[in-house]
N, C-alpha and C positions, 0 to 999 in steps of 0.2 A: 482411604477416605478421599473422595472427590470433592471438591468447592466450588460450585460455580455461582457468581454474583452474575445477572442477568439482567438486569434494572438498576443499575447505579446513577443516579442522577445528580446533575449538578443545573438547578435552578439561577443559577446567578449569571450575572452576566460576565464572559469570559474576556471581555475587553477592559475587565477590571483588576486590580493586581489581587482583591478578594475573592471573585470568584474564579481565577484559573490559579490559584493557593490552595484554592478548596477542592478543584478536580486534580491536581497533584497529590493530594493528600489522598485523598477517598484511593487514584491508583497504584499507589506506594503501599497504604493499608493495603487491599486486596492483594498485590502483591509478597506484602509482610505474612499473612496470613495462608500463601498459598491457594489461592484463588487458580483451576484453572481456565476458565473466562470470567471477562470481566466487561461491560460494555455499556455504555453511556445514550438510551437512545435519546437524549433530548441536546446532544452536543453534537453539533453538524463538523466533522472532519473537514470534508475535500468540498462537497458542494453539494445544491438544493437537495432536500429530499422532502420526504410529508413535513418536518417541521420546517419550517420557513421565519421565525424569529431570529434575528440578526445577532442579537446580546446575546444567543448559545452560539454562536459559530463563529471557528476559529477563523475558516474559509468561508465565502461565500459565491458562488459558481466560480471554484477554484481559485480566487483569489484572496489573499490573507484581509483576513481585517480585524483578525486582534494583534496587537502590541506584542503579545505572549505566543505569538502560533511557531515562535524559532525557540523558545525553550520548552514549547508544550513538546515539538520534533525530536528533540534533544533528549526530553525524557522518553519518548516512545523508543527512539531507538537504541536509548542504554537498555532497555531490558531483554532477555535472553530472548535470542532467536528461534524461534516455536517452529519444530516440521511444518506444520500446517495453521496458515494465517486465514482465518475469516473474515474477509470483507464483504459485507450488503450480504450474506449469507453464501456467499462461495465461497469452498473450501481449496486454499490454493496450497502449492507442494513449493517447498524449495525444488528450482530445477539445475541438474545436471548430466553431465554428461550418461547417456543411458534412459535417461526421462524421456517419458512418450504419452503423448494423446491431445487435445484443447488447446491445454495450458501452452504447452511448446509450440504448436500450429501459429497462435497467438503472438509469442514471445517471436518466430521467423519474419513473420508480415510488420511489428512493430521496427524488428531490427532495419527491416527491407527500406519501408514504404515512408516512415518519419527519418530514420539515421542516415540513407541511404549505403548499407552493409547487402551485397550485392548478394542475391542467392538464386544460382540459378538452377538447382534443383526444385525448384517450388517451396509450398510451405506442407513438406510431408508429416509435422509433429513428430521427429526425432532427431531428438537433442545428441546430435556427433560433433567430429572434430571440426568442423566449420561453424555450425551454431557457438560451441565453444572459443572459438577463436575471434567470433564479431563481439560475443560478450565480454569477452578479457578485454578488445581493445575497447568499448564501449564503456566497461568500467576504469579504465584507465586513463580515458579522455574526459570522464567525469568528477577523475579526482574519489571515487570510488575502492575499497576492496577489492583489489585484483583476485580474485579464486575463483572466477568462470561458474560460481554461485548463483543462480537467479534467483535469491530471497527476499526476504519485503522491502531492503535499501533496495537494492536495482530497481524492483517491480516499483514501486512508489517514482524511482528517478524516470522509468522510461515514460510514465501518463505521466508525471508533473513536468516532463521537459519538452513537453512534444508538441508543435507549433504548426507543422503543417495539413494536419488532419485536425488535431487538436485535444485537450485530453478528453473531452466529453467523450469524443467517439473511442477512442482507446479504451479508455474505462467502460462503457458501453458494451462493444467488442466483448473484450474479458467476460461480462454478466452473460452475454451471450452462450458465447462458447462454452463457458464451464456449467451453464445449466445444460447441456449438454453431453455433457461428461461422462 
């Protein structure tokens, strides 16, 4: 038996300690019950999208502005790490060593062009011993999981740390590439 909740809504505003109680709760239930998606579209995560209401969003064009978005973070990433994370509708892979296609293409130029982790093979989208070794230290410089793992901590750390291009474009990028796929 499969569960999927696809329309979970939390109407309240999430700058309040009632309504981000209540989108804790709704994603514990779904998780208590074995949900395997669960998704929120009326709570803005990271930035703009069609909803544009302030009171649902934790970020707004990537910037926090509820009180709650460092324990909302907290519960997101206690919960099991899932092969495959969908965000905006692409389906992304934990990557490692042996991964190839988009996703890794992506993951080179991010390391390159914002960390500056030198690659002078180009960006061929496969994940070896050099991709492996700017991610270890790239997790290790962020106080991150050192397992040369790119799963949704990394993925999340490299667009919300990235300053010189910026994460709209990172994030972006990503939508691109993986439609692509």
């Amino acid at each position: 038996l499969r569960i999927a909740v696809t329309e979970g809504n939390n109407f309240y505003n999430v700058s309040t300690e009632k309504g981000h109680n209540l989108l804790k709760y709704q994603i514990n239930k779904a998780d208590e019950i074995g949900c395997e998606q669960f998704c929120f579209p009326y709570v803005n995560w990271m930035h703009n999208a069609e909803e544009d209401d302030s009171n649902m969003s934790y970020c707004w064009n990537w910037n926090p502005v509820s009180p709650y978005w460092q324990d909302m973070l907290s519960l997101i990433k206690s919960k099991d790490t899932q092969i495959i994370l969908e965000l905006d509708g692409m389906k992304l892979v934990n990557l490692k060593i042996g991964s190839k296609g988009n996703q890794v293409k992506w993951l080179q130029e991010i390391l390159e062009l914002e960390y500056g982790f030198e690659n002078t093979g180009g960006y061929d989208g496969k994940f070896g011993a050099l991709t492996d070794m700017q991610v270890r230290q790239y997790q290790a410089h962020k106080g991150l999981t050192i397992d040369g793992i790119v799963g949704k901590d990394t993925t999340f750390d490299l667009i919300w740390e990235a300053k010189e291009y910026g994460k709209d474009y990172w994030y972006k990028k990503l939508e691109i590439y993986m439609a692509f796929e």
